[in-house]
N, C-alpha and C positions, 0 to 999 in steps of 0.2 A: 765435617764442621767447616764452616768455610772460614777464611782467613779474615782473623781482624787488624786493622791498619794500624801500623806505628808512627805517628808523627813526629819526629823530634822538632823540639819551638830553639829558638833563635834568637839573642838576642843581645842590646846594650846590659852590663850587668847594674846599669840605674833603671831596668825594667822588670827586675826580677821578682818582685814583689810581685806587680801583674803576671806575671808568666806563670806564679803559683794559682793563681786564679786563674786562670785561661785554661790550664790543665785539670783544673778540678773539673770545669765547666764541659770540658772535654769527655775526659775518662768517665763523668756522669752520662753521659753520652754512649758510650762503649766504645771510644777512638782508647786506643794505647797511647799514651804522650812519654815522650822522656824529654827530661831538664835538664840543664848544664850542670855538671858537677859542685860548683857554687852556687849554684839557684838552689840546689836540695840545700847545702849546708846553710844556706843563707838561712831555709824556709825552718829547717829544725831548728835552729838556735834563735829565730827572729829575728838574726841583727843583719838588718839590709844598707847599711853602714859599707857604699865601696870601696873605701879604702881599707876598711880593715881588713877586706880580703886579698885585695891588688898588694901586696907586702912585695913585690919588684920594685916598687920605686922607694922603696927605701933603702931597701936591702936585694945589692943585684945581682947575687948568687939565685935567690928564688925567680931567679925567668927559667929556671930549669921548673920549677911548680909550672910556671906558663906555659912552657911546652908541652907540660907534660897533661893541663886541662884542655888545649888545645888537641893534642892527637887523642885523648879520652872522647873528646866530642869528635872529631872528624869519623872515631869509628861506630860513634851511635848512629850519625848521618849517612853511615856506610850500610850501615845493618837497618837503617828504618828504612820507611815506604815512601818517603814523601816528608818537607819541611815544612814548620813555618817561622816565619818573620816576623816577631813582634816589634814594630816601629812606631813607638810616640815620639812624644817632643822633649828634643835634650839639648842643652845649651842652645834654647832661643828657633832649634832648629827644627820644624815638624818632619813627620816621618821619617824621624834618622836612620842611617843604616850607617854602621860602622867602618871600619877597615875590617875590622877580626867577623863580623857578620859577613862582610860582602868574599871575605875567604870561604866560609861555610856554603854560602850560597853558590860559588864558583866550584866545591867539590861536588854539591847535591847536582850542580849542570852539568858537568863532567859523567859523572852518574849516571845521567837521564834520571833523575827524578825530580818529579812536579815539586814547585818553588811557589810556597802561596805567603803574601805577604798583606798582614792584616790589616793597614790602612793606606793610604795613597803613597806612590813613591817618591820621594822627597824630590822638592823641588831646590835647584841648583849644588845638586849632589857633584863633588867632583867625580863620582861613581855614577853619573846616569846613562853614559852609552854601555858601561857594563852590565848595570842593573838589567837595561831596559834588553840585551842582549841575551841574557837569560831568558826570554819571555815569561816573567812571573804570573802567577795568576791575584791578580790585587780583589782582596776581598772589601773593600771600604769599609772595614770593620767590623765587616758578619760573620762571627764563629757559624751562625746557620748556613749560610752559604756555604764554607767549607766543609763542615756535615753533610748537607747536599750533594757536595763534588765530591768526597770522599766514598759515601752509598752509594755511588752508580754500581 
């Protein structure tokens, strides 16, 4: 049986809502997706409300939770085939990519695995000689295209 691709998705947690769409759209498909540890809890309880989840900055004992969502996903990106980057527009900014994304994205390079990022790469990112250093594969927002690239 041949082997089916794991993509773990990527992402600001104000995109999580799409991120549960992108992976239905996906796994409909027959790609594996895994989602950030809060994208699930977000998607079972509906509440995409980020602060309710981000409780570090109120209370700053829980950046132990943050460490501990952060090495959770470092080792999905350890264990998948390949990322991706959901980057819309956040705070005025299109195609954001985060600090805590562009750490994900800098493990999947470390790695060697392909870094596909679903819409253009933000322009006047203070992260664009990183980004672009990575050489991602930018899909202009075709999940078809990375179906494409993923069945070769």
């Amino acid at each position: 049986m041949a082997h089916k691709h794991t993509i773990v998705i990527c992402s600001s947690a104000a995109f999580y809502q799409q991120v549960g769409e992108i992976a239905d759209d996906l796994e409909s498909n027959g790609i594996i997706v895994v989602i950030p540890h809060t994208a699930r809890v977000m998607r079972e309880s509906g509440n995409y409300d980020v602060s309710a989840h981000k409780t570090w900055y109120e209370k700053e004992a829980d950046y132990t939770r943050k460490a501990d969502l952060m090495r959770w996903h470092f080792d999905e990106i350890a264990s998948g085939d390949s990322i991706l980057v959901v980057n819309h527009e956040k705070h005025g900014q299109p195609n954001y990519i985060g600090p805590n994304v562009l750490m994900e994205m800098s493990l999947a390079f470390y790695l060697k695995k392909p870094i596909y990022i679903l819409n253009d790469l933000p322009e006047s990112s203070p992260f664009e000689e990183e980004i672009r250093g990575m050489f991602p594969i930018v899909l202009n927002g075709s999940l078809e295209k990375l179906q494409s690239l993923i069945k070769r």
